[in-house]
C-alpha positions as CSV (number, residue, x, y, z in Angstrom):
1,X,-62.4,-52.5,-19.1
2,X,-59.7,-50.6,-21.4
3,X,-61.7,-50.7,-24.7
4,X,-64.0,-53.3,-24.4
5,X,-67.6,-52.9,-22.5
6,X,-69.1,-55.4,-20.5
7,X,-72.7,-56.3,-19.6
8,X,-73.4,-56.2,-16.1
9,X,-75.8,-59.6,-16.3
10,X,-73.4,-62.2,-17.8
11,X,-69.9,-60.4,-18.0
12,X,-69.5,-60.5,-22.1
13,X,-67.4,-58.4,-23.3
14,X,-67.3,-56.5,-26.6
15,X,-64.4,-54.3,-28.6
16,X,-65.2,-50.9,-30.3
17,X,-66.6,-52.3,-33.4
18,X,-69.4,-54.8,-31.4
19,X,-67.6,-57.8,-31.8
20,X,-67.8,-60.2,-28.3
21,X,-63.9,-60.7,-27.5
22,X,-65.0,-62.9,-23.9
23,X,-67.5,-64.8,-22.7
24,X,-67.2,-65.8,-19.1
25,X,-69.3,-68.6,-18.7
26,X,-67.9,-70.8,-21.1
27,X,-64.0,-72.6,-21.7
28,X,-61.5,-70.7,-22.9
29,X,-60.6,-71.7,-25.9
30,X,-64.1,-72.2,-26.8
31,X,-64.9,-70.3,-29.7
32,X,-67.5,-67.3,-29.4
33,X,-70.8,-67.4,-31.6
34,X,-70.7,-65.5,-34.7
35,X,-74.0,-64.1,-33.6
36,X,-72.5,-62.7,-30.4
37,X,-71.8,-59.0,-31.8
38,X,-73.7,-55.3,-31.1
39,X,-74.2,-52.8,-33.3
40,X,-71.5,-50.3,-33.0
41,X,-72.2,-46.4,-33.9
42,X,-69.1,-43.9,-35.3
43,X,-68.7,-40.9,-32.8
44,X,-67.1,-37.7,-32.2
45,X,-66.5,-35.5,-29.3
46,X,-67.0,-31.7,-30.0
47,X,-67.8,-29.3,-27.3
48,X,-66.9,-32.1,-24.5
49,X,-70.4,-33.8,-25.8
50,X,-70.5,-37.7,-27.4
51,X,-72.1,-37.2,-31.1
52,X,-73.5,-40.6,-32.3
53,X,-74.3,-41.1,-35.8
54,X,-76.7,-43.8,-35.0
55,X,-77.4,-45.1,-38.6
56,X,-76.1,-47.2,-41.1
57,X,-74.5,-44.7,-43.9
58,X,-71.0,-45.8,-45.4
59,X,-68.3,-43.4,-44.0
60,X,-67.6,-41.4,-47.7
61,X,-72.2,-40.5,-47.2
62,X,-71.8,-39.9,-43.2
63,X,-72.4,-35.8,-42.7
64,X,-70.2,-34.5,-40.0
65,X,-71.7,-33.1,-37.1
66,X,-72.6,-29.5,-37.1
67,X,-70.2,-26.6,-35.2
68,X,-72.2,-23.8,-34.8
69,X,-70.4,-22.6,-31.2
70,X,-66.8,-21.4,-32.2
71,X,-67.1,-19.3,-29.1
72,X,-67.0,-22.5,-26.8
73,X,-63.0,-22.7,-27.7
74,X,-62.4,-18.5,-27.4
75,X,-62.0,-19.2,-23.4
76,X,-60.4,-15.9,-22.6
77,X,-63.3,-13.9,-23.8
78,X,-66.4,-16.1,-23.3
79,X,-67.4,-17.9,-20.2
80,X,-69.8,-21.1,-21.2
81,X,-72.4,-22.6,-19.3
82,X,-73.9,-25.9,-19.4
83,X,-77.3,-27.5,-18.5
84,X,-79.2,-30.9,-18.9
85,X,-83.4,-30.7,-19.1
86,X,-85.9,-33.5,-19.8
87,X,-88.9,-31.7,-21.4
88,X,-92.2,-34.0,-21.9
89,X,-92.2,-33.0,-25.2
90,X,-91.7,-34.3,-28.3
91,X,-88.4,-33.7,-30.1
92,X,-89.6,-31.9,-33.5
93,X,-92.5,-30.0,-31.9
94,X,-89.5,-29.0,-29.0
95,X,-87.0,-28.1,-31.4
96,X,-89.7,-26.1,-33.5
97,X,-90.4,-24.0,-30.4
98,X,-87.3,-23.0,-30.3
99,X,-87.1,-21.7,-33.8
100,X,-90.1,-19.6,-33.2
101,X,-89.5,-16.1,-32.7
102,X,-93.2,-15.2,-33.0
103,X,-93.8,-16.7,-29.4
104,X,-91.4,-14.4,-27.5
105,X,-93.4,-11.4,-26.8
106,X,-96.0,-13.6,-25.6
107,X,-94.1,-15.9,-23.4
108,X,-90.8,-15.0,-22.0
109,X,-91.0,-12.5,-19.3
110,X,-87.4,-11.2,-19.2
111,X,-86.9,-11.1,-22.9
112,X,-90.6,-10.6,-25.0
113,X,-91.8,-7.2,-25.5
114,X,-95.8,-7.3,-26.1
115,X,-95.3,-4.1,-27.1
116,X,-94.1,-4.5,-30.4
117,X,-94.7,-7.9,-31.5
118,X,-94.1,-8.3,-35.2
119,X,-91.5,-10.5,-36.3
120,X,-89.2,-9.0,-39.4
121,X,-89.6,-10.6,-42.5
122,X,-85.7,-10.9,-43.7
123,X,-84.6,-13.7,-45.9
124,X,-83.4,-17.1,-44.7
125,X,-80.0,-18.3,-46.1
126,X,-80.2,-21.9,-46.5
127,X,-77.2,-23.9,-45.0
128,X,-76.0,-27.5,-44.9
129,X,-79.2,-29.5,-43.5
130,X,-80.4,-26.1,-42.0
131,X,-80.8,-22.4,-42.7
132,X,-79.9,-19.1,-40.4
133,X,-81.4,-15.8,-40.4
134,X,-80.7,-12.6,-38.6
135,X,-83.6,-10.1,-36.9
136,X,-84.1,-6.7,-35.1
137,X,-86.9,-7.0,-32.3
138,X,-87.9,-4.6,-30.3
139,X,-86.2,-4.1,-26.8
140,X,-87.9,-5.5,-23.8
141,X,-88.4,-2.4,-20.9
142,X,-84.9,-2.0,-19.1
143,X,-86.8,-3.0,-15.8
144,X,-87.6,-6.8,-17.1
145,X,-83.8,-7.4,-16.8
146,X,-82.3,-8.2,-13.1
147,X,-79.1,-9.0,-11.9
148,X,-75.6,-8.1,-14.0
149,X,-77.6,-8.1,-17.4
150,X,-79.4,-5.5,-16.0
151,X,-77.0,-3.4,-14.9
152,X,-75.3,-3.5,-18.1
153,X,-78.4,-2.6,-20.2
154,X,-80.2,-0.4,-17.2
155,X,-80.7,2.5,-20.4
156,X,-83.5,1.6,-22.8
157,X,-82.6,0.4,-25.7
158,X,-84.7,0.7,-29.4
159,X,-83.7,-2.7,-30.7
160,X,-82.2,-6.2,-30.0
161,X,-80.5,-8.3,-33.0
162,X,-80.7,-12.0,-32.8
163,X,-79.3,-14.2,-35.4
164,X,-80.8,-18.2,-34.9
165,X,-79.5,-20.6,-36.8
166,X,-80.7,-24.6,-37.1
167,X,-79.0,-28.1,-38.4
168,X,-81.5,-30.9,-38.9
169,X,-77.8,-32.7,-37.8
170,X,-78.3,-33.6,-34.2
171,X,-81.5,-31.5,-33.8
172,X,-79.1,-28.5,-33.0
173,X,-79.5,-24.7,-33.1
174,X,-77.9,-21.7,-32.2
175,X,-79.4,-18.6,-30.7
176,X,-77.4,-14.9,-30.4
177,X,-78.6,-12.0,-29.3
178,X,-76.5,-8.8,-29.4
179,X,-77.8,-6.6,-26.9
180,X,-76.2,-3.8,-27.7
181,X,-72.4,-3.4,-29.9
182,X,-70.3,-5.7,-27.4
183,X,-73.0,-7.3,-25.5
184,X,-73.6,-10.7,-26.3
185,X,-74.3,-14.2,-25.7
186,X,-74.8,-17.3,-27.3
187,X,-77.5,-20.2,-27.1
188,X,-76.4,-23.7,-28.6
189,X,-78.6,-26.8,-27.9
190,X,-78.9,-30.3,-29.1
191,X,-82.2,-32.1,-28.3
192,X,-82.1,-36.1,-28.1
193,X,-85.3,-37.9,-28.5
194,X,-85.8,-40.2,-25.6
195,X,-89.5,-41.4,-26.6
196,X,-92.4,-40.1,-29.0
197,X,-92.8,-37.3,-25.9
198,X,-90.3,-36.8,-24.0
199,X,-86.7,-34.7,-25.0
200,X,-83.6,-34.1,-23.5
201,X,-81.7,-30.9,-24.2
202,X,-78.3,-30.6,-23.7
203,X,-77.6,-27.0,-23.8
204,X,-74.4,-24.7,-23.7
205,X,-74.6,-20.6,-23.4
206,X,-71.5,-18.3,-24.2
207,X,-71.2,-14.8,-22.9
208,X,-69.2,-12.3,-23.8
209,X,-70.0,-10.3,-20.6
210,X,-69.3,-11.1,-17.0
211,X,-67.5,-13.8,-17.7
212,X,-66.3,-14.4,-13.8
213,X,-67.2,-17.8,-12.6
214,X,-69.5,-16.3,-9.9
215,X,-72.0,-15.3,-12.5
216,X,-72.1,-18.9,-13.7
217,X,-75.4,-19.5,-11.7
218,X,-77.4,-16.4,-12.5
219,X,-77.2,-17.2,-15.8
220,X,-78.2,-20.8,-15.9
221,X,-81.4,-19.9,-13.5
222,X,-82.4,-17.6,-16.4
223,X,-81.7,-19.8,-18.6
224,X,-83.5,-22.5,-17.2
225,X,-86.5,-20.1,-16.2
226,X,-86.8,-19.2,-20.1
227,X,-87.4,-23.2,-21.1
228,X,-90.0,-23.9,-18.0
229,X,-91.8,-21.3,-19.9
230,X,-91.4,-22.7,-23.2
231,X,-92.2,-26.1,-21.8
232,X,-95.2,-24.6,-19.9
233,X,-96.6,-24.0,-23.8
234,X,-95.2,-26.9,-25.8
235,X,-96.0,-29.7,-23.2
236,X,-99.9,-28.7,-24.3
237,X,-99.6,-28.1,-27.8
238,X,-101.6,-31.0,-29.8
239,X,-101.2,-32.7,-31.6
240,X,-98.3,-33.9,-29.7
241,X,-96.4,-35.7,-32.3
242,X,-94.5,-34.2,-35.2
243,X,-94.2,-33.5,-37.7
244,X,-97.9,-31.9,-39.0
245,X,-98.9,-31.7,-42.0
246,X,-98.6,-28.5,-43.4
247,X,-102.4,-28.6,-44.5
248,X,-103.1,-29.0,-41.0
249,X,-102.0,-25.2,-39.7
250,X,-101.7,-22.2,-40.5
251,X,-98.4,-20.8,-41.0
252,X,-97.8,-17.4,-41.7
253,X,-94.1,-15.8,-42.9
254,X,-92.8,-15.3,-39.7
255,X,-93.1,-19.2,-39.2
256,X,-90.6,-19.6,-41.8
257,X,-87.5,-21.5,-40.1
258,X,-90.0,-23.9,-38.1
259,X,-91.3,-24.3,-42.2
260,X,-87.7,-24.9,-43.0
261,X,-87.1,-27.3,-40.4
262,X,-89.9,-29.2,-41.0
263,X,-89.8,-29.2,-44.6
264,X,-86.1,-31.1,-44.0
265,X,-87.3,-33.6,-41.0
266,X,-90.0,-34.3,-44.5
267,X,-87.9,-35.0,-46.3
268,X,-85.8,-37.5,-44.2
269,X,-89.3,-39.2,-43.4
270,X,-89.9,-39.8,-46.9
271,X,-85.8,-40.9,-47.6
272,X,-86.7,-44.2,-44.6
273,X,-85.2,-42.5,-41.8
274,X,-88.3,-42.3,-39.4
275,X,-88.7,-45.3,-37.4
276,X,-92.2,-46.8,-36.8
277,X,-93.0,-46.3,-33.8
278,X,-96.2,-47.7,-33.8
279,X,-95.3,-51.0,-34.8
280,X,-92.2,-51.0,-31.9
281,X,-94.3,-50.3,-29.2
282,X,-96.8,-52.6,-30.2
283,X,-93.8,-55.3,-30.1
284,X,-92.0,-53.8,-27.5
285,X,-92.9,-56.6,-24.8
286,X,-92.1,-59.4,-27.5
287,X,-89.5,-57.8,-29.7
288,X,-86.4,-55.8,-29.5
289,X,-85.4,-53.9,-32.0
290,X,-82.1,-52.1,-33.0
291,X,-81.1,-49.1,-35.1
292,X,-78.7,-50.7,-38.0
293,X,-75.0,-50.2,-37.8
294,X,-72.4,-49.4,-40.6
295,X,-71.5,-53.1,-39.5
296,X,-74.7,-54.2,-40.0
297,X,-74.8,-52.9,-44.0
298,X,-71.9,-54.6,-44.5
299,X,-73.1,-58.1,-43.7
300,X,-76.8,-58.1,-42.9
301,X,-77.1,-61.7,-41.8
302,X,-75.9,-63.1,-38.2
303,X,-77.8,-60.2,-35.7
304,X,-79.3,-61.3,-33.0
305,X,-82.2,-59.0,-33.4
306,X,-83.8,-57.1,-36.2
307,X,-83.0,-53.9,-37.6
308,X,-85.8,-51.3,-36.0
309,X,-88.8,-50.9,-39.0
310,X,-89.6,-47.7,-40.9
311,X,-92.2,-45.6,-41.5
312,X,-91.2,-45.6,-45.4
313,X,-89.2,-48.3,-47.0
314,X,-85.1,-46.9,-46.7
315,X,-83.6,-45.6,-50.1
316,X,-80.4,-44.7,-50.9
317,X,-82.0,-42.3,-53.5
318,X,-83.8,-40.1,-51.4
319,X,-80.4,-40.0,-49.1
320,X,-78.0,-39.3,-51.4
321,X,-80.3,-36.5,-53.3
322,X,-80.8,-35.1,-49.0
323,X,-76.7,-34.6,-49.5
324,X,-77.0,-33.2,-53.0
325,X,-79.3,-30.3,-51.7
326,X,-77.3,-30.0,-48.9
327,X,-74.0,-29.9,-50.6
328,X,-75.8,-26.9,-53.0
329,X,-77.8,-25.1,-50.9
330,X,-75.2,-22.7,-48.7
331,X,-75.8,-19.4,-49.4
332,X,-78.9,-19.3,-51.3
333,X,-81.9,-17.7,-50.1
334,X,-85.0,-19.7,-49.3
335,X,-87.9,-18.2,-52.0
């Protein structure tokens, strides 16, 4: 209805920033309850996605979203792909998989090599609310590789470089592989929590390479092929909800970005960003609960229903010394 939403049960209306603007069932010049306003979230559109900071920060402490697929915009010499998946997974342990490089030999069939399994150790460059690193791997065997991928690498190759990059920003990364001088493609994904174990992944993939429409498909059935195998491993992994205690595995230096990662989801835990999960399902029959607004920090009092609970009491410490890292830590090498 132009810029206001509407519920579907009673008709009420509400503008951009949650307040109700109509109320059907009552006069017209009756004024509308105070209380009658929704939390309203800031967004932004990049890559023909809806980002949703769905917090409370004040605009000037707001992080922008990440952009780690420039290719996306460079139409006229990569062809992008997109694809929806629901995994029954939980979204750190998801995203963690996908940072894991150690894993590939052992479960992708078009793109591990088991022959040579031995992950690099190079140094990770912090960035903004992430970190990036770039690897050599070993070539899989020319024959794993089908359709026009594998008639453009149908010689053996010696070595694959892939550069993986993460934001803890909308539980993003981006995956590149260069084949060989030329050859490339890129793997961006977002993951959105849509319970304690279940994820969906909104994912985009760039290539450089037969970038005619009717290729479109054969990509996306490889791509989705390589996740069913990832989900085939992570849907089993216990425990089943993230983030683990470092003391409670053993991580060797290859596992050094899923460290990284995890190390930053910490420290948002202990900053009040982790809602208590426990305590909302317990009420969830009795209770509803809402993620605070920008709104909401403004004036706390008048909601119709409480702010959602945390595992740790929220601090505007721990936050802003999250943005003082992050604001210091591009460029510099993990230790």
């Amino acid at each position: 209805m132009g810029e206001t939403v509407a519920c579907p049960f009673h008709g009420w209306q509400f503008d951009p920033s949650g307040n109700c603007t109509k109320i059907p069932s009552i006069a017209e010049d009756a004024p509308i309850p105070k209380r009658a306003k929704i939390d309203s979230y800031p967004t932004e559109e990049i890559y023909d996605w809806v980002w949703v900071f769905l917090g409370d920060l004040p605009e000037d402490k707001r992080p922008a979203p990440p952009r780690l697929l420039p290719e996306f915009e460079q139409t006229e010499t990569w062809r992008t792909t997109r694809m929806v998946i629901e995994a029954p997974a939980n979204w750190q342990k998801f995203e963690e998989n996908s940072l894991d490089t150690a894993h590939l030999a052992f479960v992708h069939a078009t793109f591990g090599s088991r022959l040579d399994p031995k992950a690099v150790s190079v140094p990770i460059v912090r960035t903004p609310y992430g970190a990036r690193l770039k690897r050599e791997k070993t070539a899989p065997k020319a024959s794993q590789k089908s359709g026009v991928l594998g008639e453009l690498l149908k010689e053996e190759r010696e070595k694959t470089t892939v550069e993986l990059e993460f934001s803890v920003l909308g539980v993003c990364h981006r995956i590149n592989p260069t084949f060989r001088p030329g050859l490339s493609q890129v793997t961006f994904s977002a993951t959105t929590p849509i319970d304690a174990k279940t994820s969906r992944q909104f994912g985009l993939q760039a290539r450089n390479y037969a970038i005619e429409p009717e290729h479109d498909q054969e990509r996306l059935t490889g791509r989705w092929n390589a996740i069913n195998e990832d989900i085939g491993v992570i849907s089993f992994v216990r425990p089943a909800l993230g983030p683990t205690a470092f003391r409670d595995e053993v991580l060797v230096r290859a596992d050094e970005m899923e460290s990284t990662f995890r190390h930053l989801v910490f420290r948002m835990i202990d900053a009040g960003w982790e809602i208590d999960h426990e305590k909302v399902q317990r009420e969830w029959d009795r209770k509803v609960y809402v993620i605070p607004s920008p709104a909401r920090r403004l004036d706390p009092t008048g909601w119709a229903h409480e702010a959602c609970p945390t595992t740790k009491p929220r601090t505007d410490d721990g936050w802003d010394a999250l943005l003082r890292d992050a604001n210091t830590s591009s460029g510099v090498a993990a230790e």
